[in-house]
C-alpha positions as CSV (number, residue, x, y, z in Angstrom):
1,X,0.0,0.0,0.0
2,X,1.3,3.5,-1.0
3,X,1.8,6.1,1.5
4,X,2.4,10.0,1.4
5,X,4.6,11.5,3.2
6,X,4.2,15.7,4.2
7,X,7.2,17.9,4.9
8,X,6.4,20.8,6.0
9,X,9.2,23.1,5.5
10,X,9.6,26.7,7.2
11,X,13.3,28.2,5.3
12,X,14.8,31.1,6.3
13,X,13.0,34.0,4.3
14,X,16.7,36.0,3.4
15,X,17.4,32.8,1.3
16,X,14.1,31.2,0.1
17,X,15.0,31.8,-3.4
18,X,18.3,29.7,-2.8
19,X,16.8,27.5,-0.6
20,X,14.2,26.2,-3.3
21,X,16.7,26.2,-6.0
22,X,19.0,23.9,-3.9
23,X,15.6,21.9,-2.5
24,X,15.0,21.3,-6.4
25,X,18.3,19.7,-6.6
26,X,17.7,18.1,-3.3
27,X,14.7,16.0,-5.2
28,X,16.7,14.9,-8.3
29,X,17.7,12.5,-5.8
30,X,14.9,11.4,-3.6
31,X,13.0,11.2,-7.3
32,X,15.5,8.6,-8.2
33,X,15.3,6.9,-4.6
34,X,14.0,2.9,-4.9
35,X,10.4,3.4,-4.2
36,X,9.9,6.6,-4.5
37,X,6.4,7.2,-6.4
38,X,6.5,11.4,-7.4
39,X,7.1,14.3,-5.7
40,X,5.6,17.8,-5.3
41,X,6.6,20.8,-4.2
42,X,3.9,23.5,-3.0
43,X,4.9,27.0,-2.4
44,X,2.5,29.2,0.3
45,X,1.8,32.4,-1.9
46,X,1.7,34.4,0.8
47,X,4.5,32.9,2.7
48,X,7.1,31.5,0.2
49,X,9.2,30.7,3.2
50,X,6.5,28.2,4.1
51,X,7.1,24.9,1.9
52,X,5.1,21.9,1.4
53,X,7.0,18.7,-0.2
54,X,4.2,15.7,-1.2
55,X,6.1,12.7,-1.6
56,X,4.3,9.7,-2.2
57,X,6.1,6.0,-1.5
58,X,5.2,2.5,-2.7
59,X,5.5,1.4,1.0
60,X,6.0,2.8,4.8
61,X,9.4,0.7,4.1
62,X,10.5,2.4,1.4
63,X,10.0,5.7,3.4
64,X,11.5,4.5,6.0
65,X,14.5,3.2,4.0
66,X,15.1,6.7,2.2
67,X,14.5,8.6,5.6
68,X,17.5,6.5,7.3
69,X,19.6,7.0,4.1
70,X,19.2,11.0,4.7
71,X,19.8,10.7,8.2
72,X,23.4,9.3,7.0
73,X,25.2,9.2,3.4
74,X,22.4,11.2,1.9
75,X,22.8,14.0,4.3
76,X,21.1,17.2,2.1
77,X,22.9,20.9,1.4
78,X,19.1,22.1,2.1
79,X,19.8,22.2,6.0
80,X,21.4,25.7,6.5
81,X,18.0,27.1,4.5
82,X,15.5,25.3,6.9
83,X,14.4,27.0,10.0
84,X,12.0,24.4,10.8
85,X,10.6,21.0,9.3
86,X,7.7,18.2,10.2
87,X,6.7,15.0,8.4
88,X,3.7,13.7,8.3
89,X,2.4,10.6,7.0
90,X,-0.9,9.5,5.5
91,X,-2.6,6.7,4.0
92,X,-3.8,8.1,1.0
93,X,-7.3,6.5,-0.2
94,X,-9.6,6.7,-3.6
């Protein structure tokens, strides 16, 4: 069963234009991780410091398995940019 998983991403508003240009690189990866089903990125329009990245995942494993990876090797340059960040997961139905 497929899962999506919600950052929710607050970067520091000096550097959002940066940040999101080095989150977009950030992605070319996580695109390419094993089980990785698409990802989104949702900009507030209001807010462009507030960012929302859908990423939807064949399996809670596969998450899992790609969240470990950036906790170590696949450690991200978007880090400095962030001034805050949640995940959430869902079960997505229909």
């Amino acid at each position: 069963m497929s899962i999506l998983a919600i950052l929710d991403l607050t970067l520091r508003p000096e550097s959002t234009s940066e940040a999101l240009a080095v989150l977009d690189d950030v992605l070319v990866a996580t695109r390419g991780f094993t089980g990785n089903l698409g990802v989104e990125v949702i900009v507030q329009t209001d807010d462009p410091a507030h960012v929302l990245v859908l990423e939807r995942w064949e399996s809670m494993e596969a998450d899992t398995a790609y969240r470990a990876w950036r906790a170590s090797e696949g450690r991200s340059a978007l880090a400095p940019y962030v001034l805050g960040l949640s995940v959430t997961h869902f079960d997505p139905r229909g």
